[in-house]
N, C-alpha and C positions, 0 to 999 in steps of 0.2 A: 443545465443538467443534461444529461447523456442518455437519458430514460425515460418515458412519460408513459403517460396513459396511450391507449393507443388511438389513431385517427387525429390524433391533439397534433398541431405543426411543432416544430423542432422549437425549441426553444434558443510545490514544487513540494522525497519530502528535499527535506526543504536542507537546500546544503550543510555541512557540517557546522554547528558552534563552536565557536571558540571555548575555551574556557572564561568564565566570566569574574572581573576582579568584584569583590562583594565589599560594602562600606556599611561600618557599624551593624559587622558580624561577621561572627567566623570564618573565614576563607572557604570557600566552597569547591568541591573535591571536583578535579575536570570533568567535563564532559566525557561522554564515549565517545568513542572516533567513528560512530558509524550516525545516519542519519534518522535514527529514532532513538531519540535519548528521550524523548518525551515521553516515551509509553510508559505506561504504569504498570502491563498485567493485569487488570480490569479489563473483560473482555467488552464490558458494556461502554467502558469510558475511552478505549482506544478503538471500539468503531465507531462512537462521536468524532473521535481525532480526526482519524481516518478518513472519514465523511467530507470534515471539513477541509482537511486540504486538498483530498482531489478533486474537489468542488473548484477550490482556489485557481487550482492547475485550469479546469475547464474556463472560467469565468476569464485567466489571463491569458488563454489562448487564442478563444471565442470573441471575448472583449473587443471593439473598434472605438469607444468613449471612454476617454480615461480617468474623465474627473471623478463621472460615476462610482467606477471602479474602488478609486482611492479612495473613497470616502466608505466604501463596502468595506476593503480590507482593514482598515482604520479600526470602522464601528466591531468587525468578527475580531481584532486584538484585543478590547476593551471588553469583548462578554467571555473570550477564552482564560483572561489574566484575572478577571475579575476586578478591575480597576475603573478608577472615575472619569479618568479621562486618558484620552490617547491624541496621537497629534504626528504629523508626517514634518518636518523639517528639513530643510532644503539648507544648503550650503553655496554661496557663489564667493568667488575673491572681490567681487566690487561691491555688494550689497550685500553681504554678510552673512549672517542667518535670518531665515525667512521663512515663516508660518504656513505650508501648503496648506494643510487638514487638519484643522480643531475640534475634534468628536468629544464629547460628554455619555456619558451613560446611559442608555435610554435612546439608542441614536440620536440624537440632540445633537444642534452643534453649539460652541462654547461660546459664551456670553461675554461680550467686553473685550477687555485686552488680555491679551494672551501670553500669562507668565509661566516660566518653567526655567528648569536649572541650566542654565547656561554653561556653567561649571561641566557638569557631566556630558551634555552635550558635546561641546568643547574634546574634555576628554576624549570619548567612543572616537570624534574624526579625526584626534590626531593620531589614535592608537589602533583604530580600527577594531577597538574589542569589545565583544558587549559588556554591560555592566547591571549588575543589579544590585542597588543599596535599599537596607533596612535601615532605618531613625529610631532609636527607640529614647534618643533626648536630643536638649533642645544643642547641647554643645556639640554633637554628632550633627545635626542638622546646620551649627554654624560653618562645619568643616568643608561641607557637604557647595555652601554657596548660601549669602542673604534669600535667594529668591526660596529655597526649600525651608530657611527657617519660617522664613512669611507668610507663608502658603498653609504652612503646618505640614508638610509631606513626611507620610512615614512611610513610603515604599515607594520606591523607582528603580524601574528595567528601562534600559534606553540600548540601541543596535544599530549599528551602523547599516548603511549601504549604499553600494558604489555600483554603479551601471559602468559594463564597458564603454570603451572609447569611443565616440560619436566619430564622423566624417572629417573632422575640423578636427579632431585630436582632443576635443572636449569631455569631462566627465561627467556626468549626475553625482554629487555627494550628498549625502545627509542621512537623517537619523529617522527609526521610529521608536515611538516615546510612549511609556505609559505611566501615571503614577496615581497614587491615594493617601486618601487623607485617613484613612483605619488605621487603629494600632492593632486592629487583629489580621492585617492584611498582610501576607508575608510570603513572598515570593521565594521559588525551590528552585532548583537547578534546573527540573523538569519543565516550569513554569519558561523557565530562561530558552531552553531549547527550542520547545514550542512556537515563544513568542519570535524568538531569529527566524524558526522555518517560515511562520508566516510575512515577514520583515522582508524574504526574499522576493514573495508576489510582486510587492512596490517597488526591488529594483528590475524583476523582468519587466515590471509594469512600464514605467520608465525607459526602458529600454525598447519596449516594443512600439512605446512613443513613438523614437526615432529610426526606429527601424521600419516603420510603417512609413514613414515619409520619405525614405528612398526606398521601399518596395521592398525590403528582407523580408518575405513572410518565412520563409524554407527556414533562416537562422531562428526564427522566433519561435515557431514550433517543434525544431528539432529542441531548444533550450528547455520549453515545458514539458516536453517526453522526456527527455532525461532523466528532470526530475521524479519526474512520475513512477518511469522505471527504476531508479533506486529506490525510493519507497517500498514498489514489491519486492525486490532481492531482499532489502532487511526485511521484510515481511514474509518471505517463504521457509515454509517451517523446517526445522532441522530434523533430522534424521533421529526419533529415539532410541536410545539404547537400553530402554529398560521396559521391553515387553518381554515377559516370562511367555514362552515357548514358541516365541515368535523373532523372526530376525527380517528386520524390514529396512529397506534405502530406496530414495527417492533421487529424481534429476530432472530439470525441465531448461530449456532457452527459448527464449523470446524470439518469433520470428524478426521483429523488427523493437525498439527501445522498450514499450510495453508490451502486455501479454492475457489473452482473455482465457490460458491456461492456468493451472492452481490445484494443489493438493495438499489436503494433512491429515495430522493424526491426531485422536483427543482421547484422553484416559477416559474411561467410563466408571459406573460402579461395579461390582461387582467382578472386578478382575478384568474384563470386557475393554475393547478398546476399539477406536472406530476410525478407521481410516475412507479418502475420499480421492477420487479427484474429478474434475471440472473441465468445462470447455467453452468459453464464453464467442461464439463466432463472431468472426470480424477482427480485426486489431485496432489501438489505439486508444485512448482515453476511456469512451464510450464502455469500450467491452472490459475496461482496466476497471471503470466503477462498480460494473452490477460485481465482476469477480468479488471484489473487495465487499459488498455485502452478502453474498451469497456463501463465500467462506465464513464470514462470521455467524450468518445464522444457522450455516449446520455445523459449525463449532456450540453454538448454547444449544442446538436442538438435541444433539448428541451425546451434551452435558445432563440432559434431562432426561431423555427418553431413551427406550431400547426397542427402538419400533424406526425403521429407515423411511417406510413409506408414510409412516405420519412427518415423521422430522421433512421428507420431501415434500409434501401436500402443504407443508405450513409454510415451506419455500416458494412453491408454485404460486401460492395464491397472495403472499407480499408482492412477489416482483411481476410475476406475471402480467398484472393489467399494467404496469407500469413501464414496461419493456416497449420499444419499436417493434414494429410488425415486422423488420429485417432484421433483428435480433432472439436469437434464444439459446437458452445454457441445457447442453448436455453431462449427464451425473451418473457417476457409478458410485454407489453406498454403500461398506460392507464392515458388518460389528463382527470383531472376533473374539470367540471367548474363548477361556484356556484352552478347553477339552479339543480346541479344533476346529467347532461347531462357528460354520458364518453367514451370517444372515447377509440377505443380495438386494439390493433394487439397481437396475438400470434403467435410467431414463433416455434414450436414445444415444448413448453411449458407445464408442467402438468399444468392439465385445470385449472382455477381459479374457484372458487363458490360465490353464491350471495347469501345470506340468504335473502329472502324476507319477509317483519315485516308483514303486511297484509293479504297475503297467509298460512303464517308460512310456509314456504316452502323451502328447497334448491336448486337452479337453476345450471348448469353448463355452463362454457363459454369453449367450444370445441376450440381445436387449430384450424388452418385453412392457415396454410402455414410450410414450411422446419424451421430446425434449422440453426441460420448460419455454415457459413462452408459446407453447403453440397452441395451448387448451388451458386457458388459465383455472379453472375449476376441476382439471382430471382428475378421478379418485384413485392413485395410484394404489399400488397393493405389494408388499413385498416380492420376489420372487423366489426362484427355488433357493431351497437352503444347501451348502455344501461342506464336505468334512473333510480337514486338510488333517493329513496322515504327516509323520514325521519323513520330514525329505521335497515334500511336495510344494510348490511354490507355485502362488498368485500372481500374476503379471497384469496389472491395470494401466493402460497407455493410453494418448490422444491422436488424432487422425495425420500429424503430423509425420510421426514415423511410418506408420504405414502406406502414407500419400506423396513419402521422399520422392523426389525424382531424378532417373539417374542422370549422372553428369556427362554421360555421352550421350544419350537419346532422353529429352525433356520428356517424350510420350511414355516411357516405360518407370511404372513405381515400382516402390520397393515389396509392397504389399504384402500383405497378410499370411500368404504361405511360407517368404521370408522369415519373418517372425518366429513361426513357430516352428522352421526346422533349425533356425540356431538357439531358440530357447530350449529343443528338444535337445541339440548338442552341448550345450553348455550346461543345462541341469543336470543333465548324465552323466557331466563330468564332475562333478560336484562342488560347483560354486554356488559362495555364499550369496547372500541378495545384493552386495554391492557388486561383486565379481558377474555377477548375471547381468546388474544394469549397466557398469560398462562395457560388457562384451557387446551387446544388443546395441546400444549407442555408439560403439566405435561403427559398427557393421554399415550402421544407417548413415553416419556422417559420410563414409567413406565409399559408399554408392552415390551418397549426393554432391561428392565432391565437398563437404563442408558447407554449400548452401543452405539455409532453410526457408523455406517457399510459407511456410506455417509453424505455429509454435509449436514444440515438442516436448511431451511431458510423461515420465516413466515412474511406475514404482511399485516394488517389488517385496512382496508377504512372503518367506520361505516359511516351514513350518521348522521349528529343532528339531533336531535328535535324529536325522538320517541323512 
């Protein structure tokens, strides 16, 4: 884990599924072609998800013991699938197939000899495709291979996976397997997605085997950030189009594969709607998990409350003791309700600006409390409230673009008066909030020569109607 108590010592998603062929039931509709097809929209059951595969990511990066490992990944397939048992299977041309990991439920490991459908097995490596069959009789179960009717299996998901080529031009082939003996046990597409992304660990696993043994660390962790970083791309939220008196566009990139940057937007009740964005210091995994909980819980705190410095205080005091004493997240909070009216906290946040349409004017919204992490019990307190007039635009950014560095002289930034004399030119010319955030982002790229030394994360509240 990437966070602990503090003073404590230190202690993929997961590529795309195939579509999977289904046996005794209906054909099941493809996958999405993007790397979370598992989410439900449950905010509470997809930052379980979530949890657990960047967990995965850390555990195969960190990892230097690999039986351990497999035997982890294994037992976390069989509590996500809900299944009795799971099992890692190995493929070689001279000894055939061959039982790595026999997990039971309960972490247990499996008792006796170790049967399972060869059939299906079989299949996945010659097809490469996962598979999930439902049995709901015993002639569906003959189809299926003697060993599922024997057993009594009425659910099996099985997934290939193939580690690149070793040194010698050799492969890792094999399967990971789950199945049960429930008739009410019935495996979804979602369930199938899932279980592939987590299927993956076992071939980075696998792979980072052999890659440890000639010394690739570089290939093996550039392989687990990847993943990691498409995760957040499907996870960073879209741009709404349906806030009444409001027009809002967001933009961020990764200094490097992940990113401890992150912002969104949550409908509230009463017309109200709450947008955010984040700054997790550092890069990498570490700062890629607390992101990942810290968006979700001022995603439910937003859900429920209309108070920014309570929803933050009940952030501070989760993560905060559980944070590295070289980590802390800075937060700008801000609920907007129709009339205009927007409630502010910043937690040590680069300031936001307000371009005022009437004035023609650029205003600053001063921080006015700690980042988290640095005081884990602050009582923060909302700050001043402000009223966006029609015309008038919000700009919330991270330290990224104002810390650009030019590409002729590394000493000289782009900083902060940059900012706001082309947000001052560009709102007076009247662009919309997408037109604002790329004008702002071409500016910055194009001082830094396209480099970025830091994540960069932009986005922009115009008010309507002027």
């Amino acid at each position: 884990m990437f966070f602990r108590r503090k003073k404590e010592p230190p202690k993929a998603p997961a590529p795309e599924a195939r579509p999977a062929p289904s046996v005794g039931a209906p054909p099941a509709p493809p996958a999405r072609a993007d790397s979370t097809a598992f989410l439900t929209g449950d905010d509470g059951l997809d930052r379980r998800t979530i949890e657990i595969l960047l967990r995965g990511i850390a555990q195969v990066t960190e990892s230097r013991d690999l039986e351990p490992l497999l035997v982890d990944i294994v037992d976390t397939s069989i509590d996500v699938t809900g299944a009795e048992r799971g099992l890692l299977i190995l493929s070689d041309e001279r000894s055939g197939l061959s039982v790595r990991v026999a997990r039971a439920r309960g972490k247990k490991p499996v008792e006796g000899q170790v049967r399972f459908s060869t059939s299906i097995v079989k299949r996945v490596l010659a097809d490469l495709d996962p598979v999930r069959a439902q049995v709901s009789s015993d002639s569906e179960a003959l189809e299926l291979g003697t060993s599922v009717y024997d057993l009594k299996l009425r659910a099996v998901m099985c997934v290939p996976l193939v580690a690149s080529e070793g040194p010698e031009g050799s492969a890792e082939r094999g399967v990971l397997y789950v199945d049960s003996k429930a008739a009410t046990r019935e495996y979804s597409q979602k369930d199938l997605s899932l279980f592939a992304a987590l299927s993956q660990y076992i071939r980075i696993a696998l792979q980072n085997a052999r890659l440890h043994i000639v010394s690739v660390e570089k290939a093996r962790l550039e392989q687990s950030l990847e993943i990691a970083a498409q995760i957040q791309r499907d996870l960073m939220a879209e741009t709404p189009g349906d806030v009444p008196g409001y027009d809002i566009h967001g933009w961020y990139r990764p200094a490097e594969g992940t990113t401890g940057d992150f912002y969104d937007f949550v409908k509230m009740k009463g017309g109200r709607h709450g947008v955010f964005v984040g700054d997790v210091s550092g890069h990498g995994i570490g700062p890629a998990l607390i992101m990942a909980e810290a968006k979700s819980a001022l995603r439910q705190g937003l859900k429920l409350l209309d108070d920014p410095a309570a929803i933050v205080r009940s952030v501070c005091e989760d993560l905060g003791p559980r944070m590295e004493d070289n980590l802390f997240l800075t937060l700008f909070v801000a609920v907007l309700a129709p009339d205009g009216t927007v409630k502010t906290l910043n937690a040590g946040h680069t300031p936001p600006l307000v371009w005022r349409a009437r004035e023609r004017k650029v205003e600053i919204i001063p921080g006015h409390a700690p980042a988290v992490g640095f005081v884990d019990d602050f009582p923060y307190e909302e700050g001043p409230r402000h009223a966006l007039e029609p015309g008038d635009a919000l700009v919330l950014l991270t330290d990224g673009l104002v810390e650009a560095r030019s590409a002729e002289d590394p000493d000289v930034l782009f900083g902060e008066q940059r900012i706001q004399a082309l947000l001052a030119q560009h709102a007076a010319a009247g662009l919309d909030a997408k037109g604002l955030v790329e004008a702002l982002v071409a500016e910055v790229l194009r001082f830094a020569g396209g480099k970025r030394d830091d994540d960069m994360t932009l986005l922009v509240v115009r008010r309507s109607g002027g």
